[in-house]
Every structure is written in C-alpha cells, then in structure tokens.
MARBA-3410 file (N, C-alpha, C, O; in Angstrom, 1 decimal):
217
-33.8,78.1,-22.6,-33.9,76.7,-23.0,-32.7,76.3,-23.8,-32.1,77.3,-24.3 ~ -32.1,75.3,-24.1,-31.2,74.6,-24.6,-31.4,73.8,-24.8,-31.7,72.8,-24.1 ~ -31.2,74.1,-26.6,-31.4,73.0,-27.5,-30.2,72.3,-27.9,-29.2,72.9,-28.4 ~ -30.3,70.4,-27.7,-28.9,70.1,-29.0,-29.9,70.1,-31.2,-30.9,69.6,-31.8 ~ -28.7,70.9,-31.3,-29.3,70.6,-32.9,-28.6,69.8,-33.7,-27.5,70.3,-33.9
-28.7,69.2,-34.1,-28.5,67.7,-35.5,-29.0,68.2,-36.3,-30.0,69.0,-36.3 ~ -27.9,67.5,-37.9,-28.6,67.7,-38.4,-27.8,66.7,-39.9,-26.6,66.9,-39.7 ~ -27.9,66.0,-40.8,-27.2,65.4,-41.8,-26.9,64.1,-40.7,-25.7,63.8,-40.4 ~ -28.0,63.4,-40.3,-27.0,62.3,-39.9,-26.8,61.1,-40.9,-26.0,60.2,-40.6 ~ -27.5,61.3,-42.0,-27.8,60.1,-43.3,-27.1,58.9,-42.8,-26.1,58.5,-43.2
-28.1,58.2,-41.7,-27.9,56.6,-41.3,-26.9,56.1,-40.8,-26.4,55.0,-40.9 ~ -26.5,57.0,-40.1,-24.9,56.6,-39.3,-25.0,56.8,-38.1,-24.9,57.8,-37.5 ~ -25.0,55.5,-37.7,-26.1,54.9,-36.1,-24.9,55.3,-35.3,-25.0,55.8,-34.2 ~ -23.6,54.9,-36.1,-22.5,54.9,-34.8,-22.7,56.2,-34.1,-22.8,56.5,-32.9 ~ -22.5,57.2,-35.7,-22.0,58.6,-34.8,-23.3,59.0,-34.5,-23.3,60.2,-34.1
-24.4,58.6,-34.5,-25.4,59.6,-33.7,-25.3,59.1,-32.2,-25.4,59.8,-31.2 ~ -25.2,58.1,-32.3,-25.1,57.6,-30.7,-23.6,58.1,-30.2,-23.4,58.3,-29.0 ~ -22.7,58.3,-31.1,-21.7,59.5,-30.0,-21.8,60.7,-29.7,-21.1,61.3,-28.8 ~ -23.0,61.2,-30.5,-23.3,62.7,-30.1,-24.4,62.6,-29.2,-24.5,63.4,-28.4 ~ -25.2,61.6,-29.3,-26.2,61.7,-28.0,-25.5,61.0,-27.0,-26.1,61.3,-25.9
-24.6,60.2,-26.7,-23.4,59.9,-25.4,-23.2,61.4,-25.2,-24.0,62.1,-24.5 ~ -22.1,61.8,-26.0,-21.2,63.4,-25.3,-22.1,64.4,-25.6,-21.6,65.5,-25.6 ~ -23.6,64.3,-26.0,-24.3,66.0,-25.7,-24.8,66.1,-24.0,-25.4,65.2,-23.4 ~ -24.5,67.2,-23.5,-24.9,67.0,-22.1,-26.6,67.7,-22.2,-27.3,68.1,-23.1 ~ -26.8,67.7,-20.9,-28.4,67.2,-20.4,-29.1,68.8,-21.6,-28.8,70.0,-21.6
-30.2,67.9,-22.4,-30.8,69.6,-23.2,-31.9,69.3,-23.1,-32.3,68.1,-23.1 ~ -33.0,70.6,-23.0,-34.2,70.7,-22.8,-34.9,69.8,-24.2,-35.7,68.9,-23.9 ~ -34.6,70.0,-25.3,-35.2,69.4,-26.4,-34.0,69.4,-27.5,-33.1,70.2,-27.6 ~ -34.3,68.0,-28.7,-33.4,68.2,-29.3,-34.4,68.4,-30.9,-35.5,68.0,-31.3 ~ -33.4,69.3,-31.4,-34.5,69.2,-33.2,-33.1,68.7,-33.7,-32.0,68.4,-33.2
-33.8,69.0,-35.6,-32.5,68.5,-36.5,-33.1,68.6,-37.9,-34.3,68.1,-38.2 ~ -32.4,69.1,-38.8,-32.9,70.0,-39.7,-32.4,68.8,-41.3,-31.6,69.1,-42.2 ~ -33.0,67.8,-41.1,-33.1,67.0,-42.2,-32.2,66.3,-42.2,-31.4,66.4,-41.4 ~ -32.2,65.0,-43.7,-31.6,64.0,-43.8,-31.0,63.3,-43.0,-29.8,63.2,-42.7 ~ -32.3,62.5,-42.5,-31.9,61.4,-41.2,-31.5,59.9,-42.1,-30.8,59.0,-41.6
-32.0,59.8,-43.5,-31.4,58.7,-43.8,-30.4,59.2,-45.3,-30.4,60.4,-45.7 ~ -29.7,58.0,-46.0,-28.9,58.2,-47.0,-27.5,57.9,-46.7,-26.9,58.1,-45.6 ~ -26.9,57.2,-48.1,-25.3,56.7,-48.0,-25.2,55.6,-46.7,-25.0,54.5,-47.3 ~ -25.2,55.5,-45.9,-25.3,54.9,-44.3,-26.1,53.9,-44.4,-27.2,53.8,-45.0 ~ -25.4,52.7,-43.5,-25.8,51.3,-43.8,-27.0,51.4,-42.3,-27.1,50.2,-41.9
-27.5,52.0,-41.8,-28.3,52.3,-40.8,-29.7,53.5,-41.0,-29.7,54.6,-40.4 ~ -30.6,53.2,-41.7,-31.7,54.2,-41.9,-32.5,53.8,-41.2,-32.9,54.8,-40.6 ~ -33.1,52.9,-40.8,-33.8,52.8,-40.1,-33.8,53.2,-38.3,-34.7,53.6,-37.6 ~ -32.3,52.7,-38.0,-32.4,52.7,-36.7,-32.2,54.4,-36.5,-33.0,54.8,-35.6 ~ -31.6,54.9,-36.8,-31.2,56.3,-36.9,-32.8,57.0,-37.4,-32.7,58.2,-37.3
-34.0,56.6,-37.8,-35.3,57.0,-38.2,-36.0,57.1,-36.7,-36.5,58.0,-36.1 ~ -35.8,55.4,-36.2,-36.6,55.4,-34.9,-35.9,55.4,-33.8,-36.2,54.8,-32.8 ~ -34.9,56.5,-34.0,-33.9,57.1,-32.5,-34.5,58.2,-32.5,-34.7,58.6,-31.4 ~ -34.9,59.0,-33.5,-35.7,60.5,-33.6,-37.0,60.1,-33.5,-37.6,60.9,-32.7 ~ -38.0,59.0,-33.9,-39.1,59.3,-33.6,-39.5,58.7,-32.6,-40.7,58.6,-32.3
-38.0,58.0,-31.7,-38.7,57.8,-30.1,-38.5,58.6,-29.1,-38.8,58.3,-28.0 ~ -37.7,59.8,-29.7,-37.4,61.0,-28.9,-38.5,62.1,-29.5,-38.3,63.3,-29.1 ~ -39.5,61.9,-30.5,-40.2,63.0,-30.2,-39.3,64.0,-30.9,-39.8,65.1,-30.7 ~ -37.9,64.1,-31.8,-37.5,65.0,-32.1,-37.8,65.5,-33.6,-37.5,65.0,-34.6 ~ -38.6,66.7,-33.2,-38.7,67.7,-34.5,-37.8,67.9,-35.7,-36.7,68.5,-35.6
-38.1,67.3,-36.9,-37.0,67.1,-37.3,-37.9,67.6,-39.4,-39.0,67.2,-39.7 ~ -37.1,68.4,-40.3,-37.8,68.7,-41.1,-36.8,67.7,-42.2,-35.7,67.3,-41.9 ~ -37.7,67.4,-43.7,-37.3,66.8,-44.5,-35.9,67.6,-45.1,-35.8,68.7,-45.5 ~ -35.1,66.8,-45.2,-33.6,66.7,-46.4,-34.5,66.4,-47.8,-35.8,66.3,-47.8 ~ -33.5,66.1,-48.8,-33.6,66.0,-49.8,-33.3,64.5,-50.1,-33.9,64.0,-51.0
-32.1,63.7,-49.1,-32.2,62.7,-48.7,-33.5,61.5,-48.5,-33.7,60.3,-48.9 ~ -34.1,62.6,-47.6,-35.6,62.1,-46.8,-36.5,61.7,-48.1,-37.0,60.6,-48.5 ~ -36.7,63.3,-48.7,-37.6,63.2,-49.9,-37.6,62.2,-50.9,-38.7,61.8,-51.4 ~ -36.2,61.8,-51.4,-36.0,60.9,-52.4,-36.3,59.5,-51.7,-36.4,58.7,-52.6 ~ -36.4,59.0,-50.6,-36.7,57.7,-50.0,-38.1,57.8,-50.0,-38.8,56.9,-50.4
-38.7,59.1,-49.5,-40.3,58.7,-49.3,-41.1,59.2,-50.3,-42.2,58.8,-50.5 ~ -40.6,60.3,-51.0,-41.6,60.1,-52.3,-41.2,59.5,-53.8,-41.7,59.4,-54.9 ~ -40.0,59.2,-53.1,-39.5,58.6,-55.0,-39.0,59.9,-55.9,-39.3,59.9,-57.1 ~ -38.0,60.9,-55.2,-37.8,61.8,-56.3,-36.1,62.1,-56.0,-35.5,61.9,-54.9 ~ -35.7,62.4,-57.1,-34.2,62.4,-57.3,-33.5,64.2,-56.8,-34.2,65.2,-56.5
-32.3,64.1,-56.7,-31.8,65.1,-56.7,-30.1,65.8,-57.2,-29.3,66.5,-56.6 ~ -30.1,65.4,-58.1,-28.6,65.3,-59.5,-28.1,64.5,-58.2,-27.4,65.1,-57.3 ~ -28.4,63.5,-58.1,-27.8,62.1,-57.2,-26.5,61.6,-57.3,-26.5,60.8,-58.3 ~ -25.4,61.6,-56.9,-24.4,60.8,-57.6,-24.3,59.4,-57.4,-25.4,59.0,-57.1 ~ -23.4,58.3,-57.4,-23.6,57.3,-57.4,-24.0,56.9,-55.9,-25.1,56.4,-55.5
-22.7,57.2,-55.1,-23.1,57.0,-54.1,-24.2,57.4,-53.0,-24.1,56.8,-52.0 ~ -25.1,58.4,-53.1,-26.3,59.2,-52.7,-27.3,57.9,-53.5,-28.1,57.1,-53.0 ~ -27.1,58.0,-54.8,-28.5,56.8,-55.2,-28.2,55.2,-54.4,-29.1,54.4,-54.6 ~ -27.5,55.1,-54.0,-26.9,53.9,-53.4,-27.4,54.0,-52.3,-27.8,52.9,-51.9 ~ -27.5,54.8,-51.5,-28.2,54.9,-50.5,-29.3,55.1,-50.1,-30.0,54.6,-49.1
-29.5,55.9,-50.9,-31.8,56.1,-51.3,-31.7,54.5,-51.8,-32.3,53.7,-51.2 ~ -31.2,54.2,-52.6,-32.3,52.6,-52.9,-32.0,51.4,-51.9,-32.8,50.5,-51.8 ~ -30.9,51.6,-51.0,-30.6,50.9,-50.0,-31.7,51.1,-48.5,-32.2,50.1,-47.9 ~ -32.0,53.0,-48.1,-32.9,53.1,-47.5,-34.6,52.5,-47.5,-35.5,52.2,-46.8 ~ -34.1,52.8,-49.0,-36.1,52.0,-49.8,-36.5,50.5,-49.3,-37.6,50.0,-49.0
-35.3,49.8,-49.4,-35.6,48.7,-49.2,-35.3,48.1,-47.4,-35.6,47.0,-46.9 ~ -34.7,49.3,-46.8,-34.2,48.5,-45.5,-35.9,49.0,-44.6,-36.4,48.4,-43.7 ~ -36.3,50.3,-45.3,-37.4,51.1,-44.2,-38.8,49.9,-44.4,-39.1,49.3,-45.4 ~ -39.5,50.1,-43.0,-41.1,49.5,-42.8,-41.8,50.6,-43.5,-41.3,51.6,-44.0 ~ -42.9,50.3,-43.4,-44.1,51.5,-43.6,-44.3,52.6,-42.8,-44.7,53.8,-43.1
-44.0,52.1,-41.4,-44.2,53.2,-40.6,-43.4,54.1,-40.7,-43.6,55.3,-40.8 ~ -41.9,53.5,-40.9,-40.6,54.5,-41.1,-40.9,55.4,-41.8,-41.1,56.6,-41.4 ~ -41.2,54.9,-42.8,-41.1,55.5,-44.5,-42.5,56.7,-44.2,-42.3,57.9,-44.4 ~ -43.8,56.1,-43.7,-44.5,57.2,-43.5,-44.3,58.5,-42.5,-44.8,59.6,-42.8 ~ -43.3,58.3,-41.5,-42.4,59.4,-41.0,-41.7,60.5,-41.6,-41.8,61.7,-41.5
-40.9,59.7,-42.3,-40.6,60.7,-43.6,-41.0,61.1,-44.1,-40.7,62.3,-44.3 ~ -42.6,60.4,-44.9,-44.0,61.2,-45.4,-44.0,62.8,-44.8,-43.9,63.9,-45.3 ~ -44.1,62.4,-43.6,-45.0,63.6,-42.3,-44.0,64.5,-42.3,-44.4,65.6,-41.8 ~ -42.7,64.5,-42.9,-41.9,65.6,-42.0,-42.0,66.7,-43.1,-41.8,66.6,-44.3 ~ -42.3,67.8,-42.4,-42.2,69.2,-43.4,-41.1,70.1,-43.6,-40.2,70.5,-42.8
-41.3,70.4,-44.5,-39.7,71.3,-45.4,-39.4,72.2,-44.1,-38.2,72.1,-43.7 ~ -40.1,72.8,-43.5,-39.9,73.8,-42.3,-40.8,73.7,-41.0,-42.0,73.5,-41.0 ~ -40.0,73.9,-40.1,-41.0,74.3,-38.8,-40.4,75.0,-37.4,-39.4,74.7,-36.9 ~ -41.2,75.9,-37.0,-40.5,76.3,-35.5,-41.1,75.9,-34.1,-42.3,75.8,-33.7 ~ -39.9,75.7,-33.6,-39.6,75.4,-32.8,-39.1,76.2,-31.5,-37.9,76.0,-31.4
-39.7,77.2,-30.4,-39.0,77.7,-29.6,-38.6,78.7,-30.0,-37.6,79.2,-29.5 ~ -39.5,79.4,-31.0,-39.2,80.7,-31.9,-37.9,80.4,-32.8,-37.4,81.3,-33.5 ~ -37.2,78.8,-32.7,-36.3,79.0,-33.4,-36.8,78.1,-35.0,-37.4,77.0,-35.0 ~ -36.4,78.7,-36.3,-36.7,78.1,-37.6,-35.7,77.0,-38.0,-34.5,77.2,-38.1 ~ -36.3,76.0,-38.3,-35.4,74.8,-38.7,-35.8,74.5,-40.5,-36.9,74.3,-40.9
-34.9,74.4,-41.2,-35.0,73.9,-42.1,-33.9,73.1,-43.4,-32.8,72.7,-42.8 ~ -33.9,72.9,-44.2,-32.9,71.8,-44.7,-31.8,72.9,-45.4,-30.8,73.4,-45.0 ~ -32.5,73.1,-46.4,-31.0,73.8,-47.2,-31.2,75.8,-47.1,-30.4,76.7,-46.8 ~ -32.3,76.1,-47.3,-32.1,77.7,-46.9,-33.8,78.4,-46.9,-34.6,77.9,-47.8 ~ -34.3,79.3,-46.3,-35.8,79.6,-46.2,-36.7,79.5,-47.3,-37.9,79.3,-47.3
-35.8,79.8,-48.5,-36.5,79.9,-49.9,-36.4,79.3,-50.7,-36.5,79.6,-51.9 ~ -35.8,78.2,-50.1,-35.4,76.8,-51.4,-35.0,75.6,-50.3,-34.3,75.8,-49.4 ~ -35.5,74.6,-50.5,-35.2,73.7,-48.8,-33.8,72.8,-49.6,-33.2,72.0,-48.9 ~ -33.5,72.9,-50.7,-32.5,72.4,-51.7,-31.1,72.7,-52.2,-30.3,72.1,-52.8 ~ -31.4,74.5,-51.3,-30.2,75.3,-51.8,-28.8,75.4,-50.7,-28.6,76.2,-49.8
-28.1,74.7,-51.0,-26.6,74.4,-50.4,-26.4,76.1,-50.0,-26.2,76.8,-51.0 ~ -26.4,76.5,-49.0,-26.1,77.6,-48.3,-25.1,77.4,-46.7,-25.5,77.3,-45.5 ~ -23.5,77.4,-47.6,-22.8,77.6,-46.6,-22.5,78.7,-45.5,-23.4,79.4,-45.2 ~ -21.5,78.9,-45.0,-21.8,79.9,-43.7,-21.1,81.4,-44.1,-21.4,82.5,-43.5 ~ -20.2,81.2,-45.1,-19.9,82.2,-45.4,-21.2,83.1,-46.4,-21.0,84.3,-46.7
-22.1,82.6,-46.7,-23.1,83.3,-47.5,-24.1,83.3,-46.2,-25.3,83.7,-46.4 ~ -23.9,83.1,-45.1,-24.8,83.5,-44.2,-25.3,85.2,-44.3,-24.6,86.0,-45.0 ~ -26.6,85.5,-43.7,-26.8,87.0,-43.5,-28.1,87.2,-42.6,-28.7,86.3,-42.1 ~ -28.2,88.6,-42.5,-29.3,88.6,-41.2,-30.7,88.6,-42.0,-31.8,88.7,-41.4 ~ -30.7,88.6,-43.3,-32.0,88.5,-44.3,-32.0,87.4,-44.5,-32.9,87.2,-45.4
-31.5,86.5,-44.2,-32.2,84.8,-43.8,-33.0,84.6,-43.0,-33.6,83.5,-43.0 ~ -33.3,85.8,-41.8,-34.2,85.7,-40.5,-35.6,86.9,-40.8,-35.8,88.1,-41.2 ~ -36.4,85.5,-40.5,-38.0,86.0,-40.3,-38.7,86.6,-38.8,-38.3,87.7,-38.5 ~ -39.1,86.3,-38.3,-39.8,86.6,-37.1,-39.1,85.7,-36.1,-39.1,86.2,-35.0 ~ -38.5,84.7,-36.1,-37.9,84.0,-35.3,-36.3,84.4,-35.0,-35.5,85.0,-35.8
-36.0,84.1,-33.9,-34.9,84.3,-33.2,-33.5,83.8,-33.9,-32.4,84.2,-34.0 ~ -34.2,82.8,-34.2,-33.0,81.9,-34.7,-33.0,81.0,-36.1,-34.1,80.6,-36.2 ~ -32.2,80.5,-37.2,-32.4,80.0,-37.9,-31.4,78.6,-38.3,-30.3,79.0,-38.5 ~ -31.5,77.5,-38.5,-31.2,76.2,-38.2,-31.1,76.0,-39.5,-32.0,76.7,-40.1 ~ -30.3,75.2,-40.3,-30.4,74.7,-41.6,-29.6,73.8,-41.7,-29.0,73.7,-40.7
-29.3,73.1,-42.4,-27.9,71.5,-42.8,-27.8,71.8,-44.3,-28.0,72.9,-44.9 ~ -27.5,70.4,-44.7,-27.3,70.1,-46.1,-26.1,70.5,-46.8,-26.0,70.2,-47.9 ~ -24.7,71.4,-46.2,-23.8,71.4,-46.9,-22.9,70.5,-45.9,-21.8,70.1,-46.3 ~ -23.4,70.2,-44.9,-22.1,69.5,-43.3,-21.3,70.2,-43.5,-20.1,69.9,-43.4 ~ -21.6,71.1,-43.8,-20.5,72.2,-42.5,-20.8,73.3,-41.5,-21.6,74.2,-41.6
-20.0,72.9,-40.4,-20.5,73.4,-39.2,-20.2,75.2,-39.6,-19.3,75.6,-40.4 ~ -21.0,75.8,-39.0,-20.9,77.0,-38.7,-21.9,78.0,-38.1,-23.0,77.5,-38.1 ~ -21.8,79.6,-37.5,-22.9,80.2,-37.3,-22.4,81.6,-37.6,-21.2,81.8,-37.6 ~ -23.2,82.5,-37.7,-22.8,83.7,-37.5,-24.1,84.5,-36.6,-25.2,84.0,-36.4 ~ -23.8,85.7,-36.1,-25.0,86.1,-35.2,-25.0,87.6,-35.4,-24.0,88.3,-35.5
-26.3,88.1,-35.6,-26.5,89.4,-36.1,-27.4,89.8,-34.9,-27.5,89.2,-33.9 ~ -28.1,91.3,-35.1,-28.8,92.1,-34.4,-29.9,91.3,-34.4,-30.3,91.0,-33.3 ~ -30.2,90.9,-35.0,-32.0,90.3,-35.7,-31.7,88.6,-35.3,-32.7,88.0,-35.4 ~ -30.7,87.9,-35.0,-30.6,86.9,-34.1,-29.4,85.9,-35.0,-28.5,86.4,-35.7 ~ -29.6,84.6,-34.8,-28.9,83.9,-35.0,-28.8,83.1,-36.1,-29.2,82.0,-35.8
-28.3,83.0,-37.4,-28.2,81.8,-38.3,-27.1,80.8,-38.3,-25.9,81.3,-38.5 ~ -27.3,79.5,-38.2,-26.3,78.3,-37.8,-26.9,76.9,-38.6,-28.1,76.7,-38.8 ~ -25.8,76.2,-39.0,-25.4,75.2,-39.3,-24.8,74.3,-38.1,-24.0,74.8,-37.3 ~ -25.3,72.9,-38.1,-24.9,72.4,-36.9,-23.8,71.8,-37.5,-23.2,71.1,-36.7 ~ -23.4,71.7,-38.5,-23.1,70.0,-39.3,-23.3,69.0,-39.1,-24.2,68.7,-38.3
-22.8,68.1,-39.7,-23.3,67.0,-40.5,-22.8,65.5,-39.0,-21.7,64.9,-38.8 ~ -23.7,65.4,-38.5,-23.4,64.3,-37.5,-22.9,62.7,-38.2,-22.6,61.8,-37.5 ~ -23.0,62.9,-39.5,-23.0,60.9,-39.9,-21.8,61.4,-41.5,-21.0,60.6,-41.9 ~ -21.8,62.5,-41.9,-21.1,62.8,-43.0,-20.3,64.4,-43.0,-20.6,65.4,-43.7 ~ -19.6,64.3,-42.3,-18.8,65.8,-42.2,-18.5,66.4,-43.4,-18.8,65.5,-44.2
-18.1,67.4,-44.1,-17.4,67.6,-45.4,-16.9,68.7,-45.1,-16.7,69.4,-46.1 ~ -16.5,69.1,-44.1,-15.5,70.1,-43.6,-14.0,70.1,-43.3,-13.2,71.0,-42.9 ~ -13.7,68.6,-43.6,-12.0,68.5,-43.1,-12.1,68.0,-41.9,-11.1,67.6,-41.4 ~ -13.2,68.0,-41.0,-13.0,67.1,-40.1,-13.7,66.2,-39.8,-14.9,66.4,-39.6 ~ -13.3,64.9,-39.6,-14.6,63.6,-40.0,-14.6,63.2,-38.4,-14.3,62.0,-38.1
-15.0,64.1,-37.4,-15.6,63.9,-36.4,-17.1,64.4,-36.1,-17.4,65.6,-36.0 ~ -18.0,63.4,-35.9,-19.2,64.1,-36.0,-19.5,65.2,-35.3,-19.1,65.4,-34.1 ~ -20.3,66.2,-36.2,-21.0,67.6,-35.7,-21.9,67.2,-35.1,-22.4,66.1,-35.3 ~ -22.6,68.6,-33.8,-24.0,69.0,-33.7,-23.4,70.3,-33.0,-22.3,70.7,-33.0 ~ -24.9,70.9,-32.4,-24.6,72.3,-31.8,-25.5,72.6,-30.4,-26.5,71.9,-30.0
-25.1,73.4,-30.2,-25.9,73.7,-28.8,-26.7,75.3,-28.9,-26.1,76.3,-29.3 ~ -27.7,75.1,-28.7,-28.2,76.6,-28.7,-29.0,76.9,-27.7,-29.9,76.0,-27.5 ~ -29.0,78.1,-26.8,-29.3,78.9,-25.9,-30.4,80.1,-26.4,-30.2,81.3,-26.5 ~ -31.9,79.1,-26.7,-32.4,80.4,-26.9,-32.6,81.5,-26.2,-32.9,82.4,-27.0 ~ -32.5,81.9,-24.9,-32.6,83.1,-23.8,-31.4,84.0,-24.6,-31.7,85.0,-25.1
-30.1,83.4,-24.7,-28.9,84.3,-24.7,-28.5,84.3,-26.5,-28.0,85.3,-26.9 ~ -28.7,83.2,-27.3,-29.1,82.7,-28.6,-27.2,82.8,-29.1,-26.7,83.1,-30.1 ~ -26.6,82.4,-27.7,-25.5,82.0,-27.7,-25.2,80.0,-28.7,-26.1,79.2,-28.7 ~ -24.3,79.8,-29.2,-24.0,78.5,-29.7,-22.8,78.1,-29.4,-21.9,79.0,-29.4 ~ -22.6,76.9,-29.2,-21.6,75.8,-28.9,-21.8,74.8,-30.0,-22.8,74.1,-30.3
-20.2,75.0,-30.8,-20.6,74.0,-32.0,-19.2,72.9,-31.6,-18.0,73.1,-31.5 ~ -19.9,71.8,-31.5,-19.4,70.6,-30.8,-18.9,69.7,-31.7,-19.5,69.7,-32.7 ~ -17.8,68.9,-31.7,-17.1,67.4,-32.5,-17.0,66.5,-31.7,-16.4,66.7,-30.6 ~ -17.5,65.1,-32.1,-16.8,64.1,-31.0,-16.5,63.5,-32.4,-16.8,63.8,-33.5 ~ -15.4,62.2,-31.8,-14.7,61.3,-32.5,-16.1,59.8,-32.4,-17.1,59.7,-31.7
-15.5,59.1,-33.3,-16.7,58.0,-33.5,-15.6,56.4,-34.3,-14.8,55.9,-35.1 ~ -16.2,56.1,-33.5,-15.5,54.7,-34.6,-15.4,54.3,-35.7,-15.6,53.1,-35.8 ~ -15.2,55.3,-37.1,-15.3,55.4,-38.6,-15.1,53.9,-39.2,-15.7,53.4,-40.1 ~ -14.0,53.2,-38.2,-13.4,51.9,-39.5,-14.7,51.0,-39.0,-15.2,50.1,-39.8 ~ -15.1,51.1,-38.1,-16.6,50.0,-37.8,-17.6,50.5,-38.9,-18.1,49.7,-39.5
-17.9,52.0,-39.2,-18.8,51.8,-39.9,-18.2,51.5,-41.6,-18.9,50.9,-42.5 ~ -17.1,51.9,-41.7,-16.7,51.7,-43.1,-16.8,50.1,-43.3,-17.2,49.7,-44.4 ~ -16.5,49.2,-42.4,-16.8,47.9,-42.9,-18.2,47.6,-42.7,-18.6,46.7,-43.3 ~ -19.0,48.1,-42.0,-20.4,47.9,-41.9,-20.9,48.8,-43.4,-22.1,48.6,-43.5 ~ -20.4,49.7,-44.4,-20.8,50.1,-45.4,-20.4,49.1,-46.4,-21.2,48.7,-47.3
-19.5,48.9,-46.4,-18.7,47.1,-47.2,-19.8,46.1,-46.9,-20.5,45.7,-47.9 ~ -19.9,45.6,-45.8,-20.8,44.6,-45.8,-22.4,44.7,-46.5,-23.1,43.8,-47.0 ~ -22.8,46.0,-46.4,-24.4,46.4,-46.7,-24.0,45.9,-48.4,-24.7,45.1,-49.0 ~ -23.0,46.3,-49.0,-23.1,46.3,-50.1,-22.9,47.9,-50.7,-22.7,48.1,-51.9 ~ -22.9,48.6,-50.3,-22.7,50.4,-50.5,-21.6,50.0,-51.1,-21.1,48.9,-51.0
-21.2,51.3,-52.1,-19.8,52.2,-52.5,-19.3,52.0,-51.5,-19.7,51.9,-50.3 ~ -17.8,52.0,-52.1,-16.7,51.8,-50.9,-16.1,53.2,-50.3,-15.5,53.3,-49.3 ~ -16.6,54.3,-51.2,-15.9,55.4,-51.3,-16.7,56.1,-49.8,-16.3,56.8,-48.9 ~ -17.9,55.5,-49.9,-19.4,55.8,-48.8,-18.7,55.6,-47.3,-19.1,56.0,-46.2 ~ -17.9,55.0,-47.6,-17.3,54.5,-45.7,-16.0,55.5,-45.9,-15.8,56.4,-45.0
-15.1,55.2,-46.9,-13.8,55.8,-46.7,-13.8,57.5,-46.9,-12.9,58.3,-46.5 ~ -14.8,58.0,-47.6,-15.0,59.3,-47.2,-14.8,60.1,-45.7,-14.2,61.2,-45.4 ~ -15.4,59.3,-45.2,-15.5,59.4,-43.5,-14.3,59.9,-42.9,-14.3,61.0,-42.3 ~ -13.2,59.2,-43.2,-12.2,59.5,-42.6,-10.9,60.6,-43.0,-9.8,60.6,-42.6 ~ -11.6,61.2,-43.9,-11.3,62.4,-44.5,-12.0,63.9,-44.6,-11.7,65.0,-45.2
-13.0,63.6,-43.8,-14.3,64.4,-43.4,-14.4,65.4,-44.8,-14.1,66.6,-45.0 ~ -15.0,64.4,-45.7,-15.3,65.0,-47.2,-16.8,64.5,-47.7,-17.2,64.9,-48.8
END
C-alpha cells in the first residue's frame, strides 16, 4: 500500500493544495497533526482532511484551538490559535475535539511530536529503532523537518511541514511511504508564498507569519 503522509500544515490552504496537485495516485493519505495555526486558512485546510476521511492525530496547535490550552506560545503561534478560535464552526472545532494523540494505521504509528510525549520536538538526527512498537513504521511532525531513517525493526520518518517548513527550504513537505517494502520518498513542491504572505497581511496575522515562509524557518 502507499501512503502520502502530511503533516504541519497549520492553515496553509495554498501549499496543501500543491501537495495534493503533485502527490501522485495513493491508496490512503494520514498526517500526524497540526492542521490549523499561524495560517490565515484553518478552516478550509480542517475540511480538506475531513472530506477525505484522512486519519489525522492532534498537534499541539490542534489542542490549543479546541481545548483552550497553551504551549510556551510565541507571539505569532498565539496569533494563530486565537485567529483559528474565531474563524472555526462547531463542527470544525469538534473534529479537533475527536482527534487522538495517536493512532495506527496500516500497522503504520502516527503521532505528533514522539511516542512518549505527543509535545516533544524530536528531530531526525535523535531518531532510533527504540521509537518502534509493534508497528512497522512510525510517523511523527512537529519540528518541519523532513527526514527518515530505517532500521531492522522498521521505519521512523518525518514527513515535514507542508504549510511551514523550518528546514532551509520553504517548499512544502510530505512523503510517500510503501508499507510492503517500508521504502520512503520524501517529496518538495514549490507554492506561491507571496499570495499567502499577503493573505497573512490581510487576516491581520504577524507579518513575520507570511515572511518566514520564504526562508523555510
């Protein structure tokens, strides 16, 4: 089977619709948290995943819009959670309710920041094969940065950050994963950054929220 994985799109309608244009045909897509935040688009980027049915576990992003709880926020992160609060319906918002810190999928584990803390920034270089449980594979976001490494005991990967890169490259991330072979394809497309940076101008956001973008920080 072949999965595309997402994952950090925090409300950035443009670039998710460039990674679902250039991902080619996949059996199912998941995405391992923070579908809204910073991004003048939470809503639509909410009901692009829940009209695809895609499996998707809570960020910390998520958490702070639907239950009201913080996370050493900086300006522009609270700017975005209070921007999300007021742009989401009820249904939205109860979506986010529903979504759980973890779940598998296809024997593969998805979750936000690492198995034993859904909070903890775990980049790729701290990857290891004692991140993996009974499942094949393990899926995580929350620093956007792409990466994977692959052990005996299977696969742990970072897809990056589809709406906010912080790798040096401000082309949106996702990845491809082949559970049979538990091979990955970790993918960039280009997106039209100055559209959304003035669409972050207009919402009213930090300015820094759009021009980050094009520094993939």
């Amino acid at each position: 089977m072949l999965i595309g994985v997402l994952s950090d799109i925090h409300a950035n309608e443009i670039a998710l619709e460039a990674v679902l244009d250039d991902m080619p045909d996949v059996d199912r897509l998941v995405c391992a948290g923070d579908v809204v935040g910073y991004n003048p688009w939470p809503a639509e980027c909410v009901d692009a995943l829940r009209e695809r049915g895609v499996p998707t576990v809570m960020g910390n992003h998520d958490r702070a819009v639907a239950q009201g709880t913080g996370f050493r926020f900086n300006g522009m992160a609270e700017a975005g959670v209070a921007y999300a609060e007021r742009e989401l319906g009820g249904g939205e918002i109860e979506w986010l309710r529903s979504l759980p810190d973890e779940r598998t999928v296809e024997n593969v584990k998805l979750v936000h920041g690492h198995p034993e803390d859904p909070d903890r920034y775990t980049y790729p270089r701290e990857f290891g094969p004692g991140m993996l449980g009974e499942e094949d594979a393990l899926v995580l976001g929350h620093t956007h940065v792409q990466g994977h490494r692959t052990y005996d005991e299977g696969v742990v990967m970072n897809p990056g950050s589809v709406g906010q890169p912080r790798d040096g490259d401000p082309k949106a991330a996702y990845a491809l994963l082949d559970t049979e072979t538990l091979e990955v394809e970790e993918r960039r497309v280009a997106y039209d950054v100055d559209a959304v940076i003035e669409a972050v101008s207009e919402a009213g956001l930090p300015r820094r929220t759009g021009e980050r973008l094009k520094r993939g920080e």
